[in-house]
C-alpha positions as CSV (number, residue, x, y, z in Angstrom):
1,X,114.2,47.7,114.7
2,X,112.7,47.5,118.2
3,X,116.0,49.4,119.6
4,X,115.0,52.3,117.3
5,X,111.9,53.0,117.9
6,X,112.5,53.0,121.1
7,X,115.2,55.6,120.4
8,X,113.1,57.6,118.3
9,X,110.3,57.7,120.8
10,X,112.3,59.0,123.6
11,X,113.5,61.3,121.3
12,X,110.3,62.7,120.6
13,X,109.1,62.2,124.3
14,X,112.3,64.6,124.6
15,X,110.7,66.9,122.4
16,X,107.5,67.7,123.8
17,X,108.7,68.0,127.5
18,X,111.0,70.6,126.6
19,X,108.8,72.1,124.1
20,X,106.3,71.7,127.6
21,X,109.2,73.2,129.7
22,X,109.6,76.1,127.4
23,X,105.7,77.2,127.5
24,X,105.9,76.5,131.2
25,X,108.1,79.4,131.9
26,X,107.6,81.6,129.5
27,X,108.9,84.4,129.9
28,X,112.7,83.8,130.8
29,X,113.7,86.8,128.8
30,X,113.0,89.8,127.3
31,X,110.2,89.8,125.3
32,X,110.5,92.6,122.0
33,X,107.2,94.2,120.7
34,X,107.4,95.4,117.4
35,X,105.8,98.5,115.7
36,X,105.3,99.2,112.2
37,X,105.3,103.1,112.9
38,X,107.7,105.8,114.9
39,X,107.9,106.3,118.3
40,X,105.4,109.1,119.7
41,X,102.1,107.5,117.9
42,X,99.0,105.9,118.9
43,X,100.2,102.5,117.9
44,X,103.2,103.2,119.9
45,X,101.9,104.5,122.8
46,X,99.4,101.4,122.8
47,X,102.5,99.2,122.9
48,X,104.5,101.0,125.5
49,X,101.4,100.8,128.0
50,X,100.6,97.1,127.5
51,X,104.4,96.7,127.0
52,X,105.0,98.3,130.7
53,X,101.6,96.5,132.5
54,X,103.0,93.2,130.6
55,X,106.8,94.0,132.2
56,X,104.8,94.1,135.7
57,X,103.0,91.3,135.5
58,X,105.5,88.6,133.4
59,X,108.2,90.3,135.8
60,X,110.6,90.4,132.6
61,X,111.6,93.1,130.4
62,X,109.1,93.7,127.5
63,X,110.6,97.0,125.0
64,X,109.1,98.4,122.4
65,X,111.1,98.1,118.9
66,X,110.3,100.9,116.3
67,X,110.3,99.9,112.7
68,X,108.5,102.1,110.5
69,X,108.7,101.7,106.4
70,X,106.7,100.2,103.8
71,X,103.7,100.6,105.2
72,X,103.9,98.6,107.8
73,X,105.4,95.8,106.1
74,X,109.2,96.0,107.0
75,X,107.9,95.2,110.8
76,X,105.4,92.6,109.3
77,X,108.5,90.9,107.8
78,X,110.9,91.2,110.9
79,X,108.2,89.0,112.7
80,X,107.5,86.9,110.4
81,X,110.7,85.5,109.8
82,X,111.8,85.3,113.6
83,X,112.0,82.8,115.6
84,X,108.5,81.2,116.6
85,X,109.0,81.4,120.7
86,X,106.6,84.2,121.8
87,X,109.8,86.3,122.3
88,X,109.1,88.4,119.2
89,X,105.8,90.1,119.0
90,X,104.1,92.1,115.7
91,X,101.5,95.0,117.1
92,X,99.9,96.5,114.1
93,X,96.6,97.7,112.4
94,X,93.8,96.3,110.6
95,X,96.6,97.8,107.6
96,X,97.8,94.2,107.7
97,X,94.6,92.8,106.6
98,X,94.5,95.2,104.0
99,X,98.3,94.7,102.6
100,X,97.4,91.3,100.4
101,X,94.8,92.9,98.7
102,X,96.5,96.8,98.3
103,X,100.2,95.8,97.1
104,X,101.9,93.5,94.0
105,X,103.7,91.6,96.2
106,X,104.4,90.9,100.0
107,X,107.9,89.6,101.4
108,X,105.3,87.2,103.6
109,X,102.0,85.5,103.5
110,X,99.7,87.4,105.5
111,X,97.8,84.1,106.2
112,X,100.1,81.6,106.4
113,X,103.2,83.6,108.6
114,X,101.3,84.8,111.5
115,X,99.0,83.5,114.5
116,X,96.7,86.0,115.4
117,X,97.0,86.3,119.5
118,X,94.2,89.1,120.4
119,X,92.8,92.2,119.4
120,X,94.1,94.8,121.7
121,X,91.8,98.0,121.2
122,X,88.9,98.8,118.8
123,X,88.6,102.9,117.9
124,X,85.6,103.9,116.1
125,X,85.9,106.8,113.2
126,X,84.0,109.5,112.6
127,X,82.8,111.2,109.7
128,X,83.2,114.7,110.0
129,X,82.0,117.6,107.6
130,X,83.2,121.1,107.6
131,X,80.8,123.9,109.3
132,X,80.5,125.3,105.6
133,X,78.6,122.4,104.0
134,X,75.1,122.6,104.2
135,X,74.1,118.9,105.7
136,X,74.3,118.2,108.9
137,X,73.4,114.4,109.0
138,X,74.3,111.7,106.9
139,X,71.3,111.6,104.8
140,X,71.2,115.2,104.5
141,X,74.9,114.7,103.2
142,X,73.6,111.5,100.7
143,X,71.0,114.1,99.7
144,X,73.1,117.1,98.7
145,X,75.4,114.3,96.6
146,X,72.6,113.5,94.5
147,X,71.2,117.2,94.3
148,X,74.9,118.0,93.4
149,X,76.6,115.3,91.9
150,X,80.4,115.6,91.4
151,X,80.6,118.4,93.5
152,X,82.0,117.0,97.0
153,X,85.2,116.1,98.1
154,X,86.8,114.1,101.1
155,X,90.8,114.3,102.7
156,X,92.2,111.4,102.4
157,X,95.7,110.8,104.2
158,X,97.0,107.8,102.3
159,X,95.7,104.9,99.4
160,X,94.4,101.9,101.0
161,X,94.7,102.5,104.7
162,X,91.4,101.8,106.7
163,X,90.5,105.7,106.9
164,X,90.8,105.5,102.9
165,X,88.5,102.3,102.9
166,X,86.4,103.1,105.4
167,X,85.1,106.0,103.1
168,X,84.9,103.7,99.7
169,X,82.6,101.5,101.8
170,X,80.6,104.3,103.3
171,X,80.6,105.6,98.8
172,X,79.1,102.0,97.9
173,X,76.6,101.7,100.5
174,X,75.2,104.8,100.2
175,X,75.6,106.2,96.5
176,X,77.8,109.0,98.4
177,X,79.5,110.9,95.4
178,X,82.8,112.8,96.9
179,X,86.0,112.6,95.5
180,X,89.3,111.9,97.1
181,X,91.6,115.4,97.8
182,X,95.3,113.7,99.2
183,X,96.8,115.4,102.3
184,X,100.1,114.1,104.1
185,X,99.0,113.3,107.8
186,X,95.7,113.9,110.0
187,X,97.0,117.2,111.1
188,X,96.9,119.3,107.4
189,X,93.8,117.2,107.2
190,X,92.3,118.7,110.4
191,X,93.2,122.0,109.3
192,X,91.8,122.4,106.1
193,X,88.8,120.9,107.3
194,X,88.4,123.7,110.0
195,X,89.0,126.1,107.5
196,X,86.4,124.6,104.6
197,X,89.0,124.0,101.9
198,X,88.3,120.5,102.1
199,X,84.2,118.9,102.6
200,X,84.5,115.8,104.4
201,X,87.1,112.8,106.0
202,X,86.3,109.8,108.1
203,X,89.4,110.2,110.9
204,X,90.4,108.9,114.3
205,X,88.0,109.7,117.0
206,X,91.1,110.3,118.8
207,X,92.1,113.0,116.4
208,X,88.7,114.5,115.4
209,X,86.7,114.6,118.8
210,X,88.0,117.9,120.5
211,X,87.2,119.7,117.1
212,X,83.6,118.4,116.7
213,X,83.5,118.8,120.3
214,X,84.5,122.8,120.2
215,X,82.4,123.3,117.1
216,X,85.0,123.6,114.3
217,X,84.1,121.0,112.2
218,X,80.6,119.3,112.6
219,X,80.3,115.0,113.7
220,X,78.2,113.7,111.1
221,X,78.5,109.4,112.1
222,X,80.5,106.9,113.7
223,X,81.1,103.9,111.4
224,X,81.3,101.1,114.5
225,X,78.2,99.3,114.8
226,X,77.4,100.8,117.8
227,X,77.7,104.2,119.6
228,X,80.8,105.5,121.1
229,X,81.7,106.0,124.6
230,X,83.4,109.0,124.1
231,X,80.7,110.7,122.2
232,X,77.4,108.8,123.0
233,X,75.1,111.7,121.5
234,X,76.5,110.9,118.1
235,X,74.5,108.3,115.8
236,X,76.1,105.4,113.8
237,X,75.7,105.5,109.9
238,X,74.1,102.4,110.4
239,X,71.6,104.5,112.6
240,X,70.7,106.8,110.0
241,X,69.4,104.3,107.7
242,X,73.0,102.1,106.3
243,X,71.9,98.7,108.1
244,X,75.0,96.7,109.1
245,X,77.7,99.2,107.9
246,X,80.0,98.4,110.7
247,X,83.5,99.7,110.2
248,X,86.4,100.5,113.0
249,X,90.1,100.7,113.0
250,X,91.9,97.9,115.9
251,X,94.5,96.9,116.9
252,X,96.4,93.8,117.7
253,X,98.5,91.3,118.8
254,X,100.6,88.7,116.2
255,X,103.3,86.1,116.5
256,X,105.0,84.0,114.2
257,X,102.9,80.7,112.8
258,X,104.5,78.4,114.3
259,X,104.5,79.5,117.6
260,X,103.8,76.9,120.1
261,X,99.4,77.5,120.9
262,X,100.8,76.9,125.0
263,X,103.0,80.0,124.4
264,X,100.5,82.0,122.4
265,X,97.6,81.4,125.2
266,X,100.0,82.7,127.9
267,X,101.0,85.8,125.6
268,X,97.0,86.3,125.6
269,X,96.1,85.6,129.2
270,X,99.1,88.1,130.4
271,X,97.6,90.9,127.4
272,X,94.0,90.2,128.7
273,X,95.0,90.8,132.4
274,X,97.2,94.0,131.4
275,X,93.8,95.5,129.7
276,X,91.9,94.8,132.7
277,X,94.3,96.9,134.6
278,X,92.2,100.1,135.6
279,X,95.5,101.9,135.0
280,X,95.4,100.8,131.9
281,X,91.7,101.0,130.9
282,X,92.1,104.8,132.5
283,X,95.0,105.8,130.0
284,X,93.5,104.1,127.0
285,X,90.3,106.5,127.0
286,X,92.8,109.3,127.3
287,X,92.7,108.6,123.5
288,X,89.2,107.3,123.3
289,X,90.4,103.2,122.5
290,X,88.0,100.6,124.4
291,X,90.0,97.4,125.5
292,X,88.9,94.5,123.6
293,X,91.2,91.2,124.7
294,X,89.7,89.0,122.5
295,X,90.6,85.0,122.4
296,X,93.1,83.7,119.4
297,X,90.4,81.8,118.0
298,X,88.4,85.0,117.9
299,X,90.5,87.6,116.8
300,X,91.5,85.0,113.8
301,X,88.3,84.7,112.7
302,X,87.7,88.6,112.8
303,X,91.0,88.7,111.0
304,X,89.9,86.3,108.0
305,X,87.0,88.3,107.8
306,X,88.6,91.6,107.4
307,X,91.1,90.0,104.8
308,X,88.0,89.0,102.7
309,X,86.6,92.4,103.2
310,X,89.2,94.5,102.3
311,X,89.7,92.7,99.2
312,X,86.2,93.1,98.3
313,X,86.5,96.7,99.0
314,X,89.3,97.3,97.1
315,X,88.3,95.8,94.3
316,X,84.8,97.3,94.3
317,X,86.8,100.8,94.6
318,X,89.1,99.5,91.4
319,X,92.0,100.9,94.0
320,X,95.3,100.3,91.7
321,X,97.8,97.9,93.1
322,X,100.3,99.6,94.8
323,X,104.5,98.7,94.3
C-alpha cells in the first residue's frame, strides 16, 4: 500500500512540475487568435494589432484566424472545444454575453467553457438623429415621442446585437417610443440616416463620428457612463437626466475553462503590456477604442454582469428567441 502511494504521489508531483514547466515557457509556439467576423473589421483589425505587439514581445508567431458564421458562435465553439493551453485564443464582443439569452440553443456553455482573460477595448455609442427631426437633445427627443407617439423610428443592423440592445434599454429607461426599421450593415444605415429616411440609431462612435462631426447627421448622447475622448463636447444620456444608464460595446480576450490560471495570467500580462504600447494606444484611437487591460478576475465579473443584463433586457424587450 505504502509502495503505491508513493507511486501515485510522484506521479502527481510529476504532474504539476510539468504542468509548472508548461506555464513557465509559455509561449513555445504559435499562438492562434480567433475571430468570430471577416478579415478587414474592427474586431479584426483589433486582433491583428495586439496580435503583432503580442508577436514582438512573446517573440513567437501569434496569427489571426478568421471564422465568421452564426453570429459569432462557430468561433465561440472552435475555442471552446480546443485544447485548454493558452495556444488557442477567442477575441469577441459583448455579442457573447448576449448569445445565452438571444438563441434556442448554443453548441457551448457560455459560462461554464470559457475563462475570461481581459477586456481589450471599450467603444462608447452614440445616438445619432437625422438633421430633419426636430430635437436636438435627448429630452427634446423623449419629448417629441410623447407629443407624437408611434411616430419615430430607429435603424437597426441586426436582432440582439449590443447596438440593437443598447436602444431597447435607452426605450425602457426613458419611455422613448421609436420603432425598429432593419438595414443590412452600418453603412445603408449611415446613409439613410444622412438622407432622413430613417429618424434615429445608436452606432459605433467609430462609424458615426466623422458624420456628426461634418454636420450630416446630428450627436444626440453617448451611452458610456462617462464622456468620450473623441468627442468630449458631447453629453452622456445619463447627463441629460437617465441616472446610471451606462452602456458600451468591448471587446475581449477568452480561453478555454480549463486553461491553467499560470497560463492565463501570462496571456494577460503580455495583452496588458501590448496595450500600453504607445504604438498601439496611437493606432487604437485611429478608431476611437480606449485600451482597457483589465485583470481576469475583473473582466469575469463585468462579464457575469453583462450576461445578467442582457438577459434582462431581452426579456423586458420580449425579443423572440432566435434559431
Amino acid at each position: 500500500m505504502k509502495t503505491i502511494n508513493a507511486v501515485l504521489g510522484v506521479m502527481l508531483s510529476a504532474l504539476v512540475c510539468t504542468g509548472h514547466a508548461r506555464a513557465q515557457d509559455y509561449p513555445h509556439q504559435t499562438v492562434r487568435i480567433v475571430v468570430p467576423f471577416a478579415a478587414g473589421g474592427a474586431v479584426d483589425s483589433l486582433a491583428r494589432i495586439i496580435g503583432a505587439k503580442l508577436t514582438e514581445i512573446w517573440k513567437q508567431p501569434v496569427i489571426v484566424e478568421n471564422k465568421p458564421g452564426g453570429a459569432g458562435n462557430l468561433a465561440a465553439d472552435t475555442v471552446a472545444k480546443a485544447a485548454p493551453d493558452g495556444y488557442t485564443i477567442l477575441l469577441t464582443t459583448n455579442g457573447l454575453a448576449i448569445s445565452p439569452s438571444l438563441y434556442k440553443s448554443l453548441p457551448f456553455d457560455v459560462a461554464k467553457d470559457f475563462a475570461p482573460v481581459t477586456q481589450l477595448i471599450e467603444s462608447p455609442l452614440l445616438l445619432v438623429a437625422a438633421n430633419n427631426l426636430q430635437a436636438g437633445s435627448l429630452k427634446e427627443l423623449i419629448a417629441l415621442s410623447k407629443v407624437k407617439p408611434g411616430t419615430l423610428n430607429y435603424g437597426s443592423t441586426g436582432v440582439g446585437n449590443p447596438l440593437h440592445l443598447t436602444m431597447e434599454m435607452l426605450k425602457h429607461e426613458t419611455g422613448l417610443d421609436a420603432q425598429a426599421v432593419p438595414y443590412r450593415g452600418d453603412g445603408p444605415l449611415n446613409t439613410a440616416l444622412i438622407a432622413g429616411e430613417v429618424h434615429l440609431a445608436i452606432l459605433p462612435i467609430g462609424t458615426a463620428r466623422s458624420n456628426v462631426e461634418n454636420k450630416m447627421v446630428r450627436g444626440l448622447a453617448i451611452t458610456s457612463a462617462q464622456r468620450s475622448k473623441a468627442m468630449p463636447d458631447l453629453p452622456t444620456v445619463a447627463e441629460q437626466g437617465v441616472a446610471g444608464f451606462d452602456a458600451s460595446s468591448w471587446q475581449g480576450f477568452f480561453v478555454p475553462a480549463k486553461t491553467p490560471p499560470d497560463i492565463v495570467a501570462k496571456i494577460y500580462q503580455g495583452t496588458k503590456n501590448a496595450l500600453a504600447a504607445p504604438d498601439v494606444q496611437e493606432r487604437l484611437k485611429a478608431f476611437t477604442a480606449e485600451p482597457v487591460g483589465s485583470s481576469p478576475d475583473a473582466f469575469a465579473a463585468k462579464f457575469k454582469a453583462d450576461l445578467a443584463r442582457y438577459a434582462r433586457v431581452v426579456k423586458e424587450a420580449k425579443i423572440p428567441l432566435q434559431e
